[in-house]
N, C-alpha and C positions, 0 to 999 in steps of 0.2 A: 504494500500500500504506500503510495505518497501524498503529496499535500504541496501547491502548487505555493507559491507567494513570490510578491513582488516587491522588488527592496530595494532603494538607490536606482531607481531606473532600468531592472534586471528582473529578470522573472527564472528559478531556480526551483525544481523538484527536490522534494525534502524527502526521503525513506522515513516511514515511520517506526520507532521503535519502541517496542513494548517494556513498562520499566514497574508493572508489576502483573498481575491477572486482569486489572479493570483498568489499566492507564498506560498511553502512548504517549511518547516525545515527536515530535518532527528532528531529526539529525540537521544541526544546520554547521555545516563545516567547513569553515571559509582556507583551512589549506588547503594549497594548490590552485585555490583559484582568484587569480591574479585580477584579473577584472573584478571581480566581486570585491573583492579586498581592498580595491583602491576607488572605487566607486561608494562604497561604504563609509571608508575615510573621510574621504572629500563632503560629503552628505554630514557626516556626524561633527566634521569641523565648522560648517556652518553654520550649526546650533550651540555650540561650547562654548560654556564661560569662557571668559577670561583666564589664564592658566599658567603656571611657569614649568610645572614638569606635569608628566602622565605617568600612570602606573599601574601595573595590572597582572592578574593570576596569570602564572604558567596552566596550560598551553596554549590555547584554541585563541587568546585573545595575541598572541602575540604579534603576529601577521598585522596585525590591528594595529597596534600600539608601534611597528617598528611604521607602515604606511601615514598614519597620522602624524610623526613626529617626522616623515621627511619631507608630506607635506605642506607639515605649520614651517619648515624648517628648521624644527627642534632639531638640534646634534644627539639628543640622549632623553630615554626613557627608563621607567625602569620598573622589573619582576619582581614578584615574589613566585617563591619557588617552591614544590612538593617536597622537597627533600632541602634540608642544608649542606652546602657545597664545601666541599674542603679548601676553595678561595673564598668562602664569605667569613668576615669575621665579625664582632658583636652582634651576633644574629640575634632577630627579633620573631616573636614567632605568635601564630593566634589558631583557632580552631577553626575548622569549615564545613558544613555543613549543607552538601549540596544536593540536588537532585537528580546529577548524572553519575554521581559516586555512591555506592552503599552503602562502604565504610564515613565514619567522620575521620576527616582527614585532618593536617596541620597544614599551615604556609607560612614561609618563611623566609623574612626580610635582610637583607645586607646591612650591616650595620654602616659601611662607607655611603651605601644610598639613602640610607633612614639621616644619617650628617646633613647631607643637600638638601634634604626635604624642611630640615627643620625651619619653621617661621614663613615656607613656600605657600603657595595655590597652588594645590593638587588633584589633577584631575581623574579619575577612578574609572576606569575603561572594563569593561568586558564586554566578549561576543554577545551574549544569552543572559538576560537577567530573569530566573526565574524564582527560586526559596527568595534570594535573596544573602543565601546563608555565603556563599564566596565574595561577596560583595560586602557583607558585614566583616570578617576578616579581614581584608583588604584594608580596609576604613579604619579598622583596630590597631592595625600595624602602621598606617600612616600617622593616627594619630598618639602612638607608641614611641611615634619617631619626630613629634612634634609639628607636623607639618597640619595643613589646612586644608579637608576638603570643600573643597567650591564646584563640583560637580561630581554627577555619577553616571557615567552614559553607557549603552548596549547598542548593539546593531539592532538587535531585540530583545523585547520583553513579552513572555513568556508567561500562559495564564493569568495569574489575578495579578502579576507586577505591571502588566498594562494600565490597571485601576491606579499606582504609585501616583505620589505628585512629587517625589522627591527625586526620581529618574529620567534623562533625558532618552530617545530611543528613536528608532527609523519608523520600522513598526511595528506589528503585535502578533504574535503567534502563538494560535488558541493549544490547549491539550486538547487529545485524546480520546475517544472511548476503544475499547477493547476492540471494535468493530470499524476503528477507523475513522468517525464522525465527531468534528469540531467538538468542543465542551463549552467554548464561550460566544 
């Protein structure tokens, strides 16, 4: 089953996937696609605060986050990451609670990037904003590392995060029923 949507000027089949007995996701997975990716960008910079850096989960948002920052012509963005790296050091770390992951997961901030951020405009990027829950992490670790969120944007948001008034987003991609058919 797929589920048709149109985003930044592009229209994209989404594979539905089942994420328990009674509820589907639409797969929306913007690596490798380069037109999307940067169509995307360019749409979400439109709408963005004001900003001095971006920042966002490892992985899916990355393509994101490296297109938007080249072209706001930002030199540098920056992750947080599933695992702590053996080049990160004062790592900062928060909990995540998402709906493409089973487990609760952590993420986890560089301490050299959490430095930069402090007393910034920071801007809070991901592909898919749906719990919520990787987006709350994010925001934890930003503000862990002193800086200031002034935005929170998705390409899209994802069931009831479309109702949100505190997210920016392209546009709105319903859940699921077992059978394939919208939920919102």
């Amino acid at each position: 089953m797929t589920y048709e949507i149109h985003v930044a000027g592009l229209t994209r089949r989404l594979h539905l996937c089942p994420i328990s007995d009674t509820l589907m996701i639409g797969a929306f997975v913007i690596f490798g696609d380069v037109e999307l990716t940067c169509a995307c960008a360019r749409d979400l910079l439109k709408i963005a605060p004001e900003f001095d850096y971006m920042v966002a989960p490892e992985a899916k948002a990355i393509p994101l986050a490296h297109e938007m920052a080249r072209q706001s012509g930002r030199n540098e963005y920056f992750l947080v990451r599933k695992t702590p790296k053996l080049y990160m050091n004062g790592v900062f770390e928060a909990v995540d609670r998402s709906i493409t992951t089973k487990e609760e997961q952590k993420l986890y901030m560089d301490g050299a990037d959490a430095k930069k951020m402090k007393g910034k405009r920071i801007l809070v990027l991901d592909d898919v904003i749906s719990t919520g829950g990787s987006l709350a992490a994010v925001e934890s670790l930003v503000e862990q590392a002193g800086g200031n969120v002034v935005g929170r944007m998705a390409i899209l948001a994802e069931g009831n995060a479309a109702k949100r008034d505190d997210i920016l987003f392209l546009e709105k991609l319903p859940l699921f029923s077992a059978q394939g058919r919208p939920l919102d």
